[in-house]
Structure formats: C-alpha cells, structure tokens
N, CA, C and O atoms as a GROMACS GRO file, in nm:
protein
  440
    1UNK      N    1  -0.770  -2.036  -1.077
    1UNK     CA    2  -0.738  -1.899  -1.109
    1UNK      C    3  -0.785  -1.872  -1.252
    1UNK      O    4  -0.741  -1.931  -1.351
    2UNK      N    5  -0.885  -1.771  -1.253
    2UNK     CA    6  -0.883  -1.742  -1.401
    2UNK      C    7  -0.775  -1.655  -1.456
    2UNK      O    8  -0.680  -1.598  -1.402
    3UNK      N    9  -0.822  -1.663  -1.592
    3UNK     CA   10  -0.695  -1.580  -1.691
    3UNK      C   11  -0.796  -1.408  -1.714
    3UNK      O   12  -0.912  -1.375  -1.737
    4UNK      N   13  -0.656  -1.334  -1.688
    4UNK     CA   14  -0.714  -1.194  -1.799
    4UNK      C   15  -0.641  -1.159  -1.954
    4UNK      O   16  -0.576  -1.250  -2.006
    5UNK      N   17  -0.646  -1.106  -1.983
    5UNK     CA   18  -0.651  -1.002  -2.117
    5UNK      C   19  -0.532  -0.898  -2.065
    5UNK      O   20  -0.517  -0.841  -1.957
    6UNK      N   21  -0.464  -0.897  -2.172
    6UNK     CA   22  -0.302  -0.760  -2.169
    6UNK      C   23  -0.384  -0.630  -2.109
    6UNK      O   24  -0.371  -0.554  -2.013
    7UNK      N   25  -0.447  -0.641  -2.185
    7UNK     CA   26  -0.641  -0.513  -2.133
    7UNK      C   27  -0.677  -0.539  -2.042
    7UNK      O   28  -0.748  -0.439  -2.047
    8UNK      N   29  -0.710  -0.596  -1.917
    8UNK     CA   30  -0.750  -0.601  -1.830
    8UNK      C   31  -0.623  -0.563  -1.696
    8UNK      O   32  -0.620  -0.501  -1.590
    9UNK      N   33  -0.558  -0.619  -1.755
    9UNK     CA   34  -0.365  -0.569  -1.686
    9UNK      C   35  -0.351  -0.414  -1.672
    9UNK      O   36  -0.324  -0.353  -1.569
   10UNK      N   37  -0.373  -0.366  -1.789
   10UNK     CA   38  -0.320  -0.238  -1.872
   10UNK      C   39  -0.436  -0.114  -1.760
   10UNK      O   40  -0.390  -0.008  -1.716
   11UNK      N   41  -0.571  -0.157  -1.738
   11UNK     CA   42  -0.661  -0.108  -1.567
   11UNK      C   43  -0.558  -0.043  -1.478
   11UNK      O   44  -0.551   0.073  -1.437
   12UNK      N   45  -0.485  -0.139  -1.462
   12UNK     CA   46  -0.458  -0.192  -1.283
   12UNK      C   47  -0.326  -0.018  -1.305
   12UNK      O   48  -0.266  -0.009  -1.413
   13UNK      N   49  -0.306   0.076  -1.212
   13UNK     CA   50  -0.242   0.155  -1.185
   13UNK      C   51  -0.158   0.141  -1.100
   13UNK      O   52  -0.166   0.224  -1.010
   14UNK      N   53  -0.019   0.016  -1.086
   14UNK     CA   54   0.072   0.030  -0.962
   14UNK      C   55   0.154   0.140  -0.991
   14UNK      O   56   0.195   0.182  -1.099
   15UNK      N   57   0.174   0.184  -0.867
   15UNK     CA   58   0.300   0.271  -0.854
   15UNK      C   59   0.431   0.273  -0.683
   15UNK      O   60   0.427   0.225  -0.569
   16UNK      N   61   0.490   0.324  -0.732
   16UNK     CA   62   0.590   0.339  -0.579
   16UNK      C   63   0.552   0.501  -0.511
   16UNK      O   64   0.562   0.616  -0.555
   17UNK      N   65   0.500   0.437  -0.369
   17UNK     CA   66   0.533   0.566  -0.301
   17UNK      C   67   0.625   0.508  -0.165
   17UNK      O   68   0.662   0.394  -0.139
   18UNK      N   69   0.647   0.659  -0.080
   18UNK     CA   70   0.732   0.634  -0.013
   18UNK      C   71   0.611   0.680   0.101
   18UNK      O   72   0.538   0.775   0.074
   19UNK      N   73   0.594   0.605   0.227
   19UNK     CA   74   0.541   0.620   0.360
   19UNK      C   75   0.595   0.706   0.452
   19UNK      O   76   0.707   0.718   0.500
   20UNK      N   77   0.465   0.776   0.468
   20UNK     CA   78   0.544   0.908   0.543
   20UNK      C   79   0.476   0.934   0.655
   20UNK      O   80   0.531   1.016   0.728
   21UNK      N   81   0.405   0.904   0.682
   21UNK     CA   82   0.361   0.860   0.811
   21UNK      C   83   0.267   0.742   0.848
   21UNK      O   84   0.190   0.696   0.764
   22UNK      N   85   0.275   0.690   0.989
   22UNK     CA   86   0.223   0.589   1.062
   22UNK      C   87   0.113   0.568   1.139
   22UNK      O   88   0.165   0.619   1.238
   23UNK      N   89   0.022   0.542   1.172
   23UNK     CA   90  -0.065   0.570   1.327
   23UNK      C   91  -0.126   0.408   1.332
   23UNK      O   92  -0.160   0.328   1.244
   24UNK      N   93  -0.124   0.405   1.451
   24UNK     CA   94  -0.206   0.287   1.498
   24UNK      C   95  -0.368   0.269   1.478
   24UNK      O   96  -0.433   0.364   1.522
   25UNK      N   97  -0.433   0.176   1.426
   25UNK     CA   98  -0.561   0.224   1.381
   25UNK      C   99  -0.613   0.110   1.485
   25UNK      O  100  -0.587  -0.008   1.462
   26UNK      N  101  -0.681   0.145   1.590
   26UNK     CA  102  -0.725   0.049   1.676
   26UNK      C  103  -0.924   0.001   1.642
   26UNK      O  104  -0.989  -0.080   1.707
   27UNK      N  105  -0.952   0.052   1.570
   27UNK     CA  106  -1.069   0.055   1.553
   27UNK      C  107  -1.100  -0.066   1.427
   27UNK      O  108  -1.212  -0.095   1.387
   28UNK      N  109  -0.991  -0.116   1.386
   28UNK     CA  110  -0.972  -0.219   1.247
   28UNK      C  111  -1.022  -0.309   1.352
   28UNK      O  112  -1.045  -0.286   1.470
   29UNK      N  113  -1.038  -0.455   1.258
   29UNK     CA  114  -1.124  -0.576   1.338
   29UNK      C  115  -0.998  -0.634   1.358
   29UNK      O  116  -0.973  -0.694   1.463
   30UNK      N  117  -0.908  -0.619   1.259
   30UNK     CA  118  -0.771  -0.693   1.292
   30UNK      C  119  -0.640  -0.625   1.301
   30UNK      O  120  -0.649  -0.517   1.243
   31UNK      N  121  -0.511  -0.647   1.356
   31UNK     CA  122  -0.454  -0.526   1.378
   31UNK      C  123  -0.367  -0.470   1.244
   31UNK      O  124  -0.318  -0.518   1.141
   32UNK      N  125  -0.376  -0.360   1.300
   32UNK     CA  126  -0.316  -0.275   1.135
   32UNK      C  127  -0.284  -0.134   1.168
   32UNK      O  128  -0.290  -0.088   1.282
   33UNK      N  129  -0.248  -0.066   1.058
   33UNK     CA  130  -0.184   0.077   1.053
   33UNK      C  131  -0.260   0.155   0.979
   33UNK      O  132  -0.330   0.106   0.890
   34UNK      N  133  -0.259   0.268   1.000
   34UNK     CA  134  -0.299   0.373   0.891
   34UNK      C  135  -0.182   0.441   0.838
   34UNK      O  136  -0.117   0.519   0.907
   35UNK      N  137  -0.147   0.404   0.683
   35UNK     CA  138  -0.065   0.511   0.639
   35UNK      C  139  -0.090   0.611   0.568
   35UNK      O  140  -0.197   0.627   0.508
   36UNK      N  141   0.025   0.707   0.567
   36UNK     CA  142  -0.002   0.815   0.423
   36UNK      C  143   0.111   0.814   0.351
   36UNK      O  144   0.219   0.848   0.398
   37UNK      N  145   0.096   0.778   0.244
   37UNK     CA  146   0.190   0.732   0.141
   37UNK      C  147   0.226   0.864   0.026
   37UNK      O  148   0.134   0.901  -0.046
   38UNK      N  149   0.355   0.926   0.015
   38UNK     CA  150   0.379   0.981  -0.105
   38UNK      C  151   0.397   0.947  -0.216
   38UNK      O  152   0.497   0.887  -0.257
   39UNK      N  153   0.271   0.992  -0.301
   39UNK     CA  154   0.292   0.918  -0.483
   39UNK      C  155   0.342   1.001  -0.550
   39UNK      O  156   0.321   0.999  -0.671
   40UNK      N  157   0.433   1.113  -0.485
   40UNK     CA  158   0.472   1.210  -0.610
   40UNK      C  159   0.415   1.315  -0.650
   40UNK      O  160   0.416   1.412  -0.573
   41UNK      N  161   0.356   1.327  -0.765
   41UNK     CA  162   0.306   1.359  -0.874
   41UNK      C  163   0.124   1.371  -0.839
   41UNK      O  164   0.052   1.469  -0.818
   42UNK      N  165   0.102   1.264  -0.843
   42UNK     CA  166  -0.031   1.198  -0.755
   42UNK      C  167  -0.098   1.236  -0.625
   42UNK      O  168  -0.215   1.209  -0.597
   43UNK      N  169   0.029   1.334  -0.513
   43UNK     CA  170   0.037   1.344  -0.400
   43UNK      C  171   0.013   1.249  -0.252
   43UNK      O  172   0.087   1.150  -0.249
   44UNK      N  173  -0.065   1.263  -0.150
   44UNK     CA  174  -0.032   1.172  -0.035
   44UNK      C  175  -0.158   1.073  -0.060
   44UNK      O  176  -0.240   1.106  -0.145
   45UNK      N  177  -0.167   1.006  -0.019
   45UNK     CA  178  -0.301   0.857  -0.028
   45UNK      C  179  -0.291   0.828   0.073
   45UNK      O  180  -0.195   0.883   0.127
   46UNK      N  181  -0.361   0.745   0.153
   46UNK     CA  182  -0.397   0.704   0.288
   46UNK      C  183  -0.423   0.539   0.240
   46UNK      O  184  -0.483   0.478   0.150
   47UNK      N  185  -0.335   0.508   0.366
   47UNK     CA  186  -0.430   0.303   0.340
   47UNK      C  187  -0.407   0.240   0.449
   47UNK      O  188  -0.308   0.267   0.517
   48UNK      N  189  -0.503   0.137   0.489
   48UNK     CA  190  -0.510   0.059   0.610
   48UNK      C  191  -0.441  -0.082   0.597
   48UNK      O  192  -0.500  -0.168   0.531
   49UNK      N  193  -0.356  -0.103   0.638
   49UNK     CA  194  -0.233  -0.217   0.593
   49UNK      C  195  -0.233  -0.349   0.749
   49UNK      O  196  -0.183  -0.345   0.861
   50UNK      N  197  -0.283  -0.411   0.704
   50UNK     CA  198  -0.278  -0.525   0.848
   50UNK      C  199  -0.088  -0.613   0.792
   50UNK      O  200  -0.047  -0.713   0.732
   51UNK      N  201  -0.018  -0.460   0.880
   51UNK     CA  202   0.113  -0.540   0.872
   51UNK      C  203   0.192  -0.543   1.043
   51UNK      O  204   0.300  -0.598   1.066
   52UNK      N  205   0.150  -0.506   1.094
   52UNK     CA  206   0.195  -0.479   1.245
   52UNK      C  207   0.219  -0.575   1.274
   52UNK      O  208   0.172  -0.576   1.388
   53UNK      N  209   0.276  -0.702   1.252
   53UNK     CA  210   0.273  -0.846   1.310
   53UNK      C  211   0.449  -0.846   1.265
   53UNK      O  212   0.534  -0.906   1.332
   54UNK      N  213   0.476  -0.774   1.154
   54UNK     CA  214   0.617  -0.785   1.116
   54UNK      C  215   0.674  -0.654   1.131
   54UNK      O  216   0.795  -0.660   1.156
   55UNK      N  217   0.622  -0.527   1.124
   55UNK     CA  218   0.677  -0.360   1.096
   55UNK      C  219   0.640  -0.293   1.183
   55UNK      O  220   0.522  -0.302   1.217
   56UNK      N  221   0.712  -0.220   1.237
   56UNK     CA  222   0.721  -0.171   1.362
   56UNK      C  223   0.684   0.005   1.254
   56UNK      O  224   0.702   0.019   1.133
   57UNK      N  225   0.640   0.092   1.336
   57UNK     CA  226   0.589   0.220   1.293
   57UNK      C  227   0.695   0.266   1.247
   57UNK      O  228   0.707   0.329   1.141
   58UNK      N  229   0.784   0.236   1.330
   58UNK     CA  230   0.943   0.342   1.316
   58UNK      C  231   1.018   0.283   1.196
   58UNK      O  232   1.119   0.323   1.139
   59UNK      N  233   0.939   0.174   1.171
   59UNK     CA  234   1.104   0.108   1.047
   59UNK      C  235   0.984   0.118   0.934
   59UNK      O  236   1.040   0.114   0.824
   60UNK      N  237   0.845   0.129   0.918
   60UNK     CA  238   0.758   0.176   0.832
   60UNK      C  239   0.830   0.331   0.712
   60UNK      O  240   0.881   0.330   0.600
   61UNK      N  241   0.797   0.442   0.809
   61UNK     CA  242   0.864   0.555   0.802
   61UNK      C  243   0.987   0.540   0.688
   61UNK      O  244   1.084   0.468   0.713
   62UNK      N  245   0.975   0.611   0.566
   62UNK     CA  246   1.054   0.605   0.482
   62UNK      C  247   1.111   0.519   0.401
   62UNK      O  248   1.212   0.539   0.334
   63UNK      N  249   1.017   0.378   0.411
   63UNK     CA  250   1.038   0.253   0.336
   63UNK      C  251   0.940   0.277   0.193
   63UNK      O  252   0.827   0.324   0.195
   64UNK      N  253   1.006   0.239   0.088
   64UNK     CA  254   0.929   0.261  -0.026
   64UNK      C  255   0.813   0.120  -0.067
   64UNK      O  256   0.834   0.004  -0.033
   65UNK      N  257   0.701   0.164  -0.139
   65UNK     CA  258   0.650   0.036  -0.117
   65UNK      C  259   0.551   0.070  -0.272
   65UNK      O  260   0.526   0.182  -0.316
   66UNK      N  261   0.509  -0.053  -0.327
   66UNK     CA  262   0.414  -0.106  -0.458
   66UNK      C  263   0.292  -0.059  -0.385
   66UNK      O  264   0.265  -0.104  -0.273
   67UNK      N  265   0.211   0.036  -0.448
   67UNK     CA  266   0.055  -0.021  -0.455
   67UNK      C  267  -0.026   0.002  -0.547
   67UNK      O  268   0.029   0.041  -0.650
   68UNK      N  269  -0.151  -0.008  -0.550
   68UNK     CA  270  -0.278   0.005  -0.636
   68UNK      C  271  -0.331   0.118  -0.603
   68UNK      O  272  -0.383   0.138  -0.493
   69UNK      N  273  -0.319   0.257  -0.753
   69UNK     CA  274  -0.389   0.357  -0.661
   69UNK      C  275  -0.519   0.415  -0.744
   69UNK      O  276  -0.564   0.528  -0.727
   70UNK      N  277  -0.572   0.318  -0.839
   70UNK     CA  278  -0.692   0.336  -0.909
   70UNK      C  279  -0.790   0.239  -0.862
   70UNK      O  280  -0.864   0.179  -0.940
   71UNK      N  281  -0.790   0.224  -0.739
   71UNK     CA  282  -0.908   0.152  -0.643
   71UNK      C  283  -0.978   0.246  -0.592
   71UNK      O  284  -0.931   0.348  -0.542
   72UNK      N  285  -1.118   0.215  -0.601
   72UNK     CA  286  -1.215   0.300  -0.542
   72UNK      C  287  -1.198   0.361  -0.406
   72UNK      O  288  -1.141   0.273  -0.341
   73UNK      N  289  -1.214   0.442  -0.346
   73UNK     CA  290  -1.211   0.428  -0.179
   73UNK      C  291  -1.246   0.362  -0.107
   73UNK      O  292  -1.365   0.348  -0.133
   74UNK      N  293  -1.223   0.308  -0.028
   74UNK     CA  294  -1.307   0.183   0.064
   74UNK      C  295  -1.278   0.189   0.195
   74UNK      O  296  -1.168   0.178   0.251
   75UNK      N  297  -1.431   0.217   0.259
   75UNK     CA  298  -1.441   0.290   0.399
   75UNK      C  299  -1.409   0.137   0.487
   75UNK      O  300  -1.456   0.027   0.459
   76UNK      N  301  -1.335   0.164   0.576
   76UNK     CA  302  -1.256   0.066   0.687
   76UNK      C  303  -1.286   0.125   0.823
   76UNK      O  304  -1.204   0.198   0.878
   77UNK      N  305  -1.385   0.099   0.870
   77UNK     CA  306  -1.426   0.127   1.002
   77UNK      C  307  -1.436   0.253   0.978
   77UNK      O  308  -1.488   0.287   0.871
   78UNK      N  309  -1.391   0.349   1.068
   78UNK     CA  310  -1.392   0.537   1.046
   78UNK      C  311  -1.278   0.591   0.953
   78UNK      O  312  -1.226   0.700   0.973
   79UNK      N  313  -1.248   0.517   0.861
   79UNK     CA  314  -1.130   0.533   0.766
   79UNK      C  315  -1.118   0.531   0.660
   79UNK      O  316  -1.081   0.414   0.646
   80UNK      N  317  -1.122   0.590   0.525
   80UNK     CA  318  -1.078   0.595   0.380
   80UNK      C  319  -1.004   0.526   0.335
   80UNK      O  320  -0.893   0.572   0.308
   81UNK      N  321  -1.026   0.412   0.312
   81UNK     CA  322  -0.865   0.356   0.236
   81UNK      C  323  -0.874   0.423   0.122
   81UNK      O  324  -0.990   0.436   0.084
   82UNK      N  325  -0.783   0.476   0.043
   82UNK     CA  326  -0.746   0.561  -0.111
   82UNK      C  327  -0.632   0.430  -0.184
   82UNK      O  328  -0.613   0.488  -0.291
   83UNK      N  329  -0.590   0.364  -0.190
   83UNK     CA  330  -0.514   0.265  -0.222
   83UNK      C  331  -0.475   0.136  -0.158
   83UNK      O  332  -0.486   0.127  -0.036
   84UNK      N  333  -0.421   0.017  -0.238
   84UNK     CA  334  -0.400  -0.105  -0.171
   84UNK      C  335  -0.231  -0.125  -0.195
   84UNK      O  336  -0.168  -0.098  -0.297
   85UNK      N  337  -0.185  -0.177  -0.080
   85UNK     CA  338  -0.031  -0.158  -0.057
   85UNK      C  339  -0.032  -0.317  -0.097
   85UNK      O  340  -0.096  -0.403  -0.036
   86UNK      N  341   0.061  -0.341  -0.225
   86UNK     CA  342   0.102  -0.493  -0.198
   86UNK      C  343   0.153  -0.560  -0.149
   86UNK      O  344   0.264  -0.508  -0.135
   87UNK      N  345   0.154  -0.686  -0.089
   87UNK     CA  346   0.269  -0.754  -0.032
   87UNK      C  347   0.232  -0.906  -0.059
   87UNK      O  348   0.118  -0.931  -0.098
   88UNK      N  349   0.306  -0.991  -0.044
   88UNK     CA  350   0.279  -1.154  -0.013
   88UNK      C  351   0.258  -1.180   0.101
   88UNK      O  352   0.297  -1.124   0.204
   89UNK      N  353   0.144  -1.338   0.073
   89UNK     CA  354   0.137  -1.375   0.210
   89UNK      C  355   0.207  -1.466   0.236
   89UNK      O  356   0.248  -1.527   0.138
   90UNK      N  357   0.246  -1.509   0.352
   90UNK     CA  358   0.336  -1.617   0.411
   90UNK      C  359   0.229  -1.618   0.511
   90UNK      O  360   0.198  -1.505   0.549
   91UNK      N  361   0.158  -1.725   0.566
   91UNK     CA  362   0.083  -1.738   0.676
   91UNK      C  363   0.057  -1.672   0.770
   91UNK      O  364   0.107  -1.658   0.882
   92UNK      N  365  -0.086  -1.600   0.678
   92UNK     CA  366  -0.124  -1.492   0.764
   92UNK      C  367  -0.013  -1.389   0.819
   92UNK      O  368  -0.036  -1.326   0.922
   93UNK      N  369   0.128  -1.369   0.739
   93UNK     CA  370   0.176  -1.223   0.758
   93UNK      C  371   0.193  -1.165   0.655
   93UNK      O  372   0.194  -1.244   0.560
   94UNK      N  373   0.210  -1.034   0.620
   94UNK     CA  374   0.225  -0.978   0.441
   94UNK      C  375   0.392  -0.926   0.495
   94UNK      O  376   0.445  -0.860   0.585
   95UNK      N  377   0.426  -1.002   0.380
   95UNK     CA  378   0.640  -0.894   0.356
   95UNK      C  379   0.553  -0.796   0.207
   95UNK      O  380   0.507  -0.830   0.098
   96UNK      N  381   0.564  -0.690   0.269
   96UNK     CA  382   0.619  -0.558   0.177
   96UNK      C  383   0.669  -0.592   0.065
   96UNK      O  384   0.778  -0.648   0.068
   97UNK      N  385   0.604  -0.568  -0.068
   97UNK     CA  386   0.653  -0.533  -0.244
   97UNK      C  387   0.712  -0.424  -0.245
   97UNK      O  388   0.652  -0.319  -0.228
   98UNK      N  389   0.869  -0.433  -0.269
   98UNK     CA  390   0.910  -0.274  -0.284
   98UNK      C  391   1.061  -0.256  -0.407
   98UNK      O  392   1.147  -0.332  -0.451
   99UNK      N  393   1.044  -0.186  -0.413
   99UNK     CA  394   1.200  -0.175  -0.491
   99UNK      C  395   1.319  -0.215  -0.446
   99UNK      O  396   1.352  -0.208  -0.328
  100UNK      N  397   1.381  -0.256  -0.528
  100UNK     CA  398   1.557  -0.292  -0.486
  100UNK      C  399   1.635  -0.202  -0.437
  100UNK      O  400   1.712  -0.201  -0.342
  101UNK      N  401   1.584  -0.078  -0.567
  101UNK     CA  402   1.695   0.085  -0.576
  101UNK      C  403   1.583   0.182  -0.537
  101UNK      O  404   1.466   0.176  -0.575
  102UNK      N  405   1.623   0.245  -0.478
  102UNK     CA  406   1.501   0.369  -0.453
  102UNK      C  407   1.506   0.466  -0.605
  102UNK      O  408   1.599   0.511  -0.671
  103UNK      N  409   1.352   0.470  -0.621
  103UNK     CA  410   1.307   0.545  -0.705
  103UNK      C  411   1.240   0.640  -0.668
  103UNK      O  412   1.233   0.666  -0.548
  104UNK      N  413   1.170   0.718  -0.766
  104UNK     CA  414   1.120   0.851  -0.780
  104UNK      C  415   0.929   0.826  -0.763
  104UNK      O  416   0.855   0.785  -0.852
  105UNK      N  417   0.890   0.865  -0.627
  105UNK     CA  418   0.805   0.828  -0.580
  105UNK      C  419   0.678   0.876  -0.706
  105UNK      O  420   0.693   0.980  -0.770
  106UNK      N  421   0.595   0.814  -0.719
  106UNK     CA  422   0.472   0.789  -0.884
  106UNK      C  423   0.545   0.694  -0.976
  106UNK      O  424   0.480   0.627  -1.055
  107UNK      N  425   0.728   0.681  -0.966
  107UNK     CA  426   0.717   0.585  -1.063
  107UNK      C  427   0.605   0.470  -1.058
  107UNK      O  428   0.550   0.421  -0.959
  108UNK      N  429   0.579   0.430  -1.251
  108UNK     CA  430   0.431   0.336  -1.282
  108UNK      C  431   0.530   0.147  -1.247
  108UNK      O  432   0.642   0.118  -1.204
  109UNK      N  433   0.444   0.090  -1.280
  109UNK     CA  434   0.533  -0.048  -1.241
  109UNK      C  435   0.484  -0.108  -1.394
  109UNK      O  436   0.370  -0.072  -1.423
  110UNK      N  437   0.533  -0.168  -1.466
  110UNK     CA  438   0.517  -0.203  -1.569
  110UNK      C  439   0.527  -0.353  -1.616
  110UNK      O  440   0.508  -0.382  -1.734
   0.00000   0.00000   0.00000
C-alpha cells in the first residue's frame, strides 16, 4: 500500500446521502442495483452498487450511506455512475459505510 499526503486526503469529497430509490440493473456483468441517492444540498446522484447478495431493494430505501461524490462519471454498461458508495469487503460481499445517528443528508465526512 502506498502512502498519501493530508493533500491528497483533503481531494477525496465523502459525504452522507440517503437512497431514495432502487432498480434492478440487469445489464451489469455482475449483479447490482442502480441507485439515486439524496446529497442534500448537492441534490440526487445515481450509482451502480454490486450489493444485491446482502440488500434487498426494500430495506435499501431510506438507509443512509458514505460515498465519493467528486468522481468523474463512469459509464457502466447503459448507465452513469455519478458517485462511489462505500462499503467493506468480506468475501466478495460489501456491508454498507453508514452513520450510527442519522444525519443531514451532504453532511462532509471528515
């Protein structure tokens, strides 16, 4: 692993939004969702999340979640990703980065 710079950190734009809607994206190579995420301030973002192995659409819906929203767009089959949703991996599944307490969707992560 290399090392960065407080400056190279200080780039990276996380924030909390809250998921507000779901769809099945069958056209991904692997399986996944399309969301649209509220950032607030920022407004809705779209991202392609290969989490369907653990999150069901319905328990998606109104869960708050970490992501990256100063990433370029990045076309995913017929799809825009506008941000990257974080999570950990545990073998080959991602658990969701999210808050303890619900916050105020654009809060920055610091």
């Amino acid at each position: 692993m290399s090392e960065i710079v407080f400056e190279d950190f200080q780039k990276i734009d996380l924030r909390v939004g809250t998921i507000v809607a779901v769809q099945d994206f069958p056209k991904a190579r692997k399986p996944a969702y399309k969301l649209s995420i509220d950032f607030g301030p920022l407004g809705i973002k779209k991202s392609s999340a290969q989490i369907s192995t653990l999150y069901s659409k319905e328990a998606l819906v109104g869960k708050q979640i970490i992501a990256n929203v100063n990433f370029a767009e990045k076309q995913i089959a017929n799809f825009k990703s506008q941000c990257l949703i974080l999570g950990a991996v545990d073998k080959d599944k991602v658990i969701l980065l999210n808050p303890s307490i619900k916050v105020p969707n654009g809060s920055t992560i610091q």
